[in-house]
N, C-alpha and C positions, 0 to 999 in steps of 0.2 A: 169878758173872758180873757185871759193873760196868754198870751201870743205864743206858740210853739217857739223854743229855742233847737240851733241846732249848733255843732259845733265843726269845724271846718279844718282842718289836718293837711298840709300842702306847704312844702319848701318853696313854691315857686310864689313870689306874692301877685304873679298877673291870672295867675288861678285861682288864688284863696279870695282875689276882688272880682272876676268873673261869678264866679261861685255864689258868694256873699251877695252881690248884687241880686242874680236871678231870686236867689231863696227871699232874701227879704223884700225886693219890691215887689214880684210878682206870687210868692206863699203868704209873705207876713211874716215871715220866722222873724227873734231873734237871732241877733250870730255873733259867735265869739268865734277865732282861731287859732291855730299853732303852727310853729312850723317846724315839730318833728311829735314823734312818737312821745318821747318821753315829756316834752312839755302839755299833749295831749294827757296825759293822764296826770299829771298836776291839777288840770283845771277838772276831768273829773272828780278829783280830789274832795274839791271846795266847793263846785257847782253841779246842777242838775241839767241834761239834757234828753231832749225826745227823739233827735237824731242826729248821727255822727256821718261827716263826709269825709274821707281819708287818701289821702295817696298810697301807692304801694313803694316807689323807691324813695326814700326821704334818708338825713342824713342820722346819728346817734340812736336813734329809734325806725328803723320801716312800719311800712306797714302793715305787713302779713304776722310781724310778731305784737305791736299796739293792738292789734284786732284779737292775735290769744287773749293781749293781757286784761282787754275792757269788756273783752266774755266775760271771763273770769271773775272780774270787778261788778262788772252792772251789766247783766246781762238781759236784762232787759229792754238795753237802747241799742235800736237796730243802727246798724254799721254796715254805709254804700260807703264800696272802694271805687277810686276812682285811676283807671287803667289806660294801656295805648292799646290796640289792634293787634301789634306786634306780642304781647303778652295775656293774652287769650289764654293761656294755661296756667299762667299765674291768677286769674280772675277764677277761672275756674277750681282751682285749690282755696282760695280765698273763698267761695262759697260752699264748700267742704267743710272750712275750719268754721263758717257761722256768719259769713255777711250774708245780709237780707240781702243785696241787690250788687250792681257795678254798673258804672258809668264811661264810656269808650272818650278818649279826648281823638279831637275836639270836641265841646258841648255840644249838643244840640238844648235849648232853653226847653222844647214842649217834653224830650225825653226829660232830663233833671226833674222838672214841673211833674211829671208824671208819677216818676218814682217816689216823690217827696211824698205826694199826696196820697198814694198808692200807701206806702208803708207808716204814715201819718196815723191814715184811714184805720187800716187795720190794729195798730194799738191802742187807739181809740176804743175799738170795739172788743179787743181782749179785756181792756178795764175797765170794759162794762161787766159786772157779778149778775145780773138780775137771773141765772138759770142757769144751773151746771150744765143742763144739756145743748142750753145756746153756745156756753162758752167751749164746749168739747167740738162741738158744729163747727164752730169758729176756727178752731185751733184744724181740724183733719181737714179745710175748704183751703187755708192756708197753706199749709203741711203738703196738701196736694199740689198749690200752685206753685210750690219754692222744688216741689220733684221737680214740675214738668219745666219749673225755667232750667234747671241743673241740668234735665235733659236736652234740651235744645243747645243750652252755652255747650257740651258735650258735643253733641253733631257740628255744630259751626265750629269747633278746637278742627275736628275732623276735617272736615269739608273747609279748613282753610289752611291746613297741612297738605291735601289732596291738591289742592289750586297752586301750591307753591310747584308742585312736582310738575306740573302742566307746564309746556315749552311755545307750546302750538297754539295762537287762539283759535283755528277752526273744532279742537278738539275741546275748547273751554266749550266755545259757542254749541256744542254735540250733547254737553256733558249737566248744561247749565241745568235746564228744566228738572231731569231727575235728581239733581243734588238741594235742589226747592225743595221738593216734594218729600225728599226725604226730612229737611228741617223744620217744616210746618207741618210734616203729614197730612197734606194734603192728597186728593186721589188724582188732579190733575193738573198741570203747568204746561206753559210755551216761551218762546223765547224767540225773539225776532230783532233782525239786524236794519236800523234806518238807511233808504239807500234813494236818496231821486224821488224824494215826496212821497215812498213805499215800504211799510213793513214789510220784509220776506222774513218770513219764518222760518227758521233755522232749523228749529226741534220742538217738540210740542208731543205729548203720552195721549193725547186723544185724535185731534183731527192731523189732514195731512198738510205736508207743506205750503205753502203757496204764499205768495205775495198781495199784501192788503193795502191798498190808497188809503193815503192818512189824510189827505183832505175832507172834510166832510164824517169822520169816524169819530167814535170814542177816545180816541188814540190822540188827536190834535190837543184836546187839552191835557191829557198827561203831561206832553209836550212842554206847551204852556206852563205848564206847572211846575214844571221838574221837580215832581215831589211824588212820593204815594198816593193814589186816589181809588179810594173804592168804589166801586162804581156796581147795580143792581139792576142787568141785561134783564130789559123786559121785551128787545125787539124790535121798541120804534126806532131805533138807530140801527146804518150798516156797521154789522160788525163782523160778518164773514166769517162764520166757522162755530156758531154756538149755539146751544138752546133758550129759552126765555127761561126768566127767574133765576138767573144766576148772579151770585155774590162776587165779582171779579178782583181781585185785588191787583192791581198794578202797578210795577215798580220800573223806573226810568234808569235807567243805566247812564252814567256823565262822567266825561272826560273834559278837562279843563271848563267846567259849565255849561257843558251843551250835550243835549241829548244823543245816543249814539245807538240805543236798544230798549228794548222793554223785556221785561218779563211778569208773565200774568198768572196769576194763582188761583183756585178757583176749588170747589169740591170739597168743602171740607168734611171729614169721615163723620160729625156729629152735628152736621149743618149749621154749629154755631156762627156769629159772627166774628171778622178777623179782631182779636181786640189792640191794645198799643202795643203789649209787649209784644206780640206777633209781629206788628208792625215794622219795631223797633229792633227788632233780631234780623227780617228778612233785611231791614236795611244795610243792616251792618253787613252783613254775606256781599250783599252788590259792592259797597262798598270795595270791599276783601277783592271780589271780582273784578271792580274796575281796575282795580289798580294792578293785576295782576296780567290784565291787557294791555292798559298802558306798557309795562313794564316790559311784556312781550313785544309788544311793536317796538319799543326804544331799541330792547335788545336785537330786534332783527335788523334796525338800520346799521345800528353801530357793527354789529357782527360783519355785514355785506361790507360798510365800508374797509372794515378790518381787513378782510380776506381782502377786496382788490387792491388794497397797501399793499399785505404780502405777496400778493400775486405780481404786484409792477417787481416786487424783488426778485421774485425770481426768472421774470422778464428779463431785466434785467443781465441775472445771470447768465441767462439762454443767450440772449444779447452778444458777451462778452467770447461765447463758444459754440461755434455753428456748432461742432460736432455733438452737442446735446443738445440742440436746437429742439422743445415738444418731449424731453426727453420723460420729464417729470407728468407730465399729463398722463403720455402712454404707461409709467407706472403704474398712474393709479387707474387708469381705464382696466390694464391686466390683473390688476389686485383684485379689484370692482368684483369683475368673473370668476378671480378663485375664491372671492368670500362667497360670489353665489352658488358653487360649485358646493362647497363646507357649510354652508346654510347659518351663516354668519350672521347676530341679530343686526337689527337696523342701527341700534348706538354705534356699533363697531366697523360697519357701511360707512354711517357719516362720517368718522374719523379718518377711516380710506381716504372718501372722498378729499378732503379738505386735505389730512397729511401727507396724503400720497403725493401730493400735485407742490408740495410746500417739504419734502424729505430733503432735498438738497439746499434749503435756503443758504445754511453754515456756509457754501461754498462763495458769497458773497465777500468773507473775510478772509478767501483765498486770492495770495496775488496773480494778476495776473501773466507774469514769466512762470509761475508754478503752474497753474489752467489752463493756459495753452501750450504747454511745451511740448513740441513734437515729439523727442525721444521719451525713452523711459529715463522715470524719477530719479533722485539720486536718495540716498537714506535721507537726508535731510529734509529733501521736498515731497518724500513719502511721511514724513512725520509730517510736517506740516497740512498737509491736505488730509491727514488722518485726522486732523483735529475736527474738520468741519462739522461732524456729529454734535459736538459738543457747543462749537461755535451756533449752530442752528438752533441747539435746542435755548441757547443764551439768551436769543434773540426773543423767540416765544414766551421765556419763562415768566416772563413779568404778566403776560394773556394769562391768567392763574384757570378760566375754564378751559383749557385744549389739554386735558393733562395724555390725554390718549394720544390727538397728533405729538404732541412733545416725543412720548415713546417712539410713535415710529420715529421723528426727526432724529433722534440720539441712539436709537438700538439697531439703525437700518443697514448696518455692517458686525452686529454682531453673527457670530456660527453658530450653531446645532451643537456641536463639539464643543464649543466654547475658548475657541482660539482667536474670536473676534474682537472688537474693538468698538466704543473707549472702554467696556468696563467688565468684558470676560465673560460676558452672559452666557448658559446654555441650556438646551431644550428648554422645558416647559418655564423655566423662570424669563425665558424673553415673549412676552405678550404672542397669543396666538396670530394678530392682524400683522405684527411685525413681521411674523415667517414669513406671512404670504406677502406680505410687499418685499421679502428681503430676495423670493424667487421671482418675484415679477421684477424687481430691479435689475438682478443680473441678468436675465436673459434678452431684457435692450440694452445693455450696457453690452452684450457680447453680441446680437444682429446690431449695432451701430455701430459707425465707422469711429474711429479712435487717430491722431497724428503719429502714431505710432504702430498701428496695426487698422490693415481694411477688416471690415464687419463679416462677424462669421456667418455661416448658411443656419439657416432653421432647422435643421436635422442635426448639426453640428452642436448649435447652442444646444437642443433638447439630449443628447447624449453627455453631455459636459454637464447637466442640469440630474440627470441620471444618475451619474459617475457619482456626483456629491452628494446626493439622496444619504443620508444623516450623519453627514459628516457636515457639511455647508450650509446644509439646507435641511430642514423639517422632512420626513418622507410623504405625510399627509398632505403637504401643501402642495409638493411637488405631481405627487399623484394627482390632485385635483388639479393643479395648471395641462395636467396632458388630457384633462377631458372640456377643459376649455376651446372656445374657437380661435384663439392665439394659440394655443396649443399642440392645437390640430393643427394650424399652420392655417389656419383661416385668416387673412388680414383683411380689413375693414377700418382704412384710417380716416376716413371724409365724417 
């Protein structure tokens, strides 16, 4: 019998011989390639194939339009795209316009293998004629499994849009189980964190928390395996938390090759078995997941170290002028309270937190005969120290995620009025978090002591804080700083 050919579409040539290799030593295909669209349909041209492997960015030709055009042409030969993670929505319009399948790079060999033989299989069995009603069978058994893969690739589009938005991984770890459940449709999932020779289970739709010894369980060889394994709980094993006869399917969670989670699947609404593209879908989600913890932990290191950078600068500064010695801290401890006062969401909390404590950085680029000068300013060295909004926000700008601290660092002198500075802002065009730190600033800027004037009294400031009620100052924020415990004149500095 004369050997499946397939034909192979990929710019890159360590792809089109990865590719080539798997198909033909381990399917038997032959294989011919290209390495664009348009040379691809050349050779459908002049040759015959059973199946096409395609890239989607390729140069002269792509591959979302070579796929209209070999519809078009031969529509008969199924067409796997072969895509990255990152384009998950392009896979998914690609089997809109008519690929039977898609392939994630990196390969995985038993996925490729899979799909080959999977979509092999089935054209095989379309050009078999013996029975209109086998072949109509054929076609709606098909027809059904090419819905429910479009539905899943759908959910995983989703649920890996959803996991970008996640900051936190206690809330990934919260969030895992049910975003399973919803991709396999399964009735039940768990999801547990390795810690000291112990899974604790994080989150789990049926039983409750708790921590399970992995010596001696089901769970060591997942381990072992770092792979998928299905495994059919009959009981002679501890497994802590289930009934007999269950189908479990379990998947390893890996960070740089080493196990760090599991999640286990189990319940399925038609009690069938999990089959490979199940498999091969939940994988890819982990995958998405891991990497989306990774990326959370990286980002929490780099973030911490960032902030105690800026924070030695502003040390620094404090450094340079006892009389703001804590100056900036106590800002944003008083902001803190008037955004909990105005019921401030928590993104705009965090940005307090962090810019309130970093609004004066700019003042770094101030000399210091201007910063500490006992009298008052002269025009000149009032312009200059006017600058430091701008110099602050300088300094940040290149951090492209602080776009909220940035506003406080640069808006935290503009008015209500809009006679402020660098850039005239007024009312609602200056950020709501900025009013409130622009009345929490003034009012230690006027109880602290200054080389030119002693610190005013707290009845003093709050009347001065009054007087400028929408003119200086927002009236909302101001009002909310008087039902504050700073406000009240409650001090609590320890």
């Amino acid at each position: 019998m004369e050997k499946e050919k397939a034909l192979i579409v990929d710019d890159d040539p360590i792809v089109r011989d990865i590719l080539a290799d798997i198909l033909s030593s381990i399917c038997g295909f032959r294989i011919d390639t290209a390495t664009n669209g348009l040379e691809a349909l050349e050779n459908l041209r002049n040759k015959k194939y059973d199946i096409i492997f395609t890239d989607l960015n390729m140069p002269k030709l792509g591959g979302m339009d070579f796929l209209k055009e070999s519809i078009k042409s031969h529509p008969s030969i199924p067409v796997v795209m072969i895509t990255g993670i990152s384009t998950v929505d392009t896979a998914v319009a690609a089997m809109k316009e008519g690929a039977s399948d898609f392939i994630i790079k990196p390969f995985q060999i038993d996925k490729v293998v899979t799909i080959a033989e999977r979509i092999i299989g089935e054209r095989k069995l379309l050009s078999k004629r013996n029975a209109d009603t086998d072949q109509e069978a054929s076609i709606k058994r098909i027809n059904a499994e090419l819905f429910k893969k479009l539905q899943e690739i759908n959910i995983l589009q989703s649920l890996s849009l959803e996991l970008d938005g996640i900051y936190n991984n206690k809330d990934i770890y919260e969030k895992i189980s049910d975003m399973a459940t919803r991709l396999l449709s399964v009735k039940h999932a768990f999801f547990g964190i390795l810690d000291g020779g112990c899974l604790n289970i994080v989150q789990s739709t049926e039983f409750q928390k708790k921590e399970i010894k992995i010596n001696g369980s089901l769970y060591e060889n997942v381990i072992k395996r770092k792979s998928c394994s299905i495994i059919l709980y009959d009981g002679s094993e501890p497994y802590n938390g289930f009934c007999s006869n269950k189908e479990i399917l379990f998947i390893p969670f890996t960070l740089k090759d080493e196990v760090f989670a599991i999640l286990g699947l189990y319940d399925k609404p038609d009690q069938t078995a999990f089959t490979d593209d199940e498999i091969a879908i939940i994988q890819t989600f982990a995958k998405k997941a891991s990497l989306r913890i990774e990326n959370n932990a990286l980002y929490e290191v780099f973030y911490n170290n960032l902030i105690n950078t800026l924070k030695s600068l502003v040390i620094s500064i404090e450094a340079r002028d006892s009389y703001t010695k804590q100056h900036s801290e106590r800002v944003a401890i008083y902001s803190l309270q008037i955004a909990e006062v105005m019921g401030l969401p928590d993104e705009d909390r965090d940005a307090i937190r962090f810019g309130g404590y970093l609004h004066d950085i700019g003042k770094i680029g101030v000399r210091d005969i201007v910063l500490l000068k006992p009298d008052r300013l002269s025009q000149e060295e009032e312009a200059e120290i006017r600058l430091h909004p701008v110099k602050g926000d300088e300094i940040v700008k290149p951090i492209r995620f602080f776009p909220k601290e940035r506003d406080l660092i640069r808006y935290h002198h503009e008015r209500f009025d809009g006679s402020g500075y660098p850039d005239g802002l007024a009312g609602d065009s200056i950020p709501l978090y900025v009013r409130i730190l622009s009345v929490a600033d003034a009012y230690d800027a006027m109880t602290s002591s200054r080389p030119y004037r002693p610190a005013k009294e707290h009845e003093v400031a709050i009347q001065e804080l009054i007087k400028n009620s929408g003119i200086q100052f927002d009236p909302e924020a101001v009002n909310a700083f008087l039902q504050t415990p700073i406000g009240k004149g409650i001090r609590n500095e320890d």
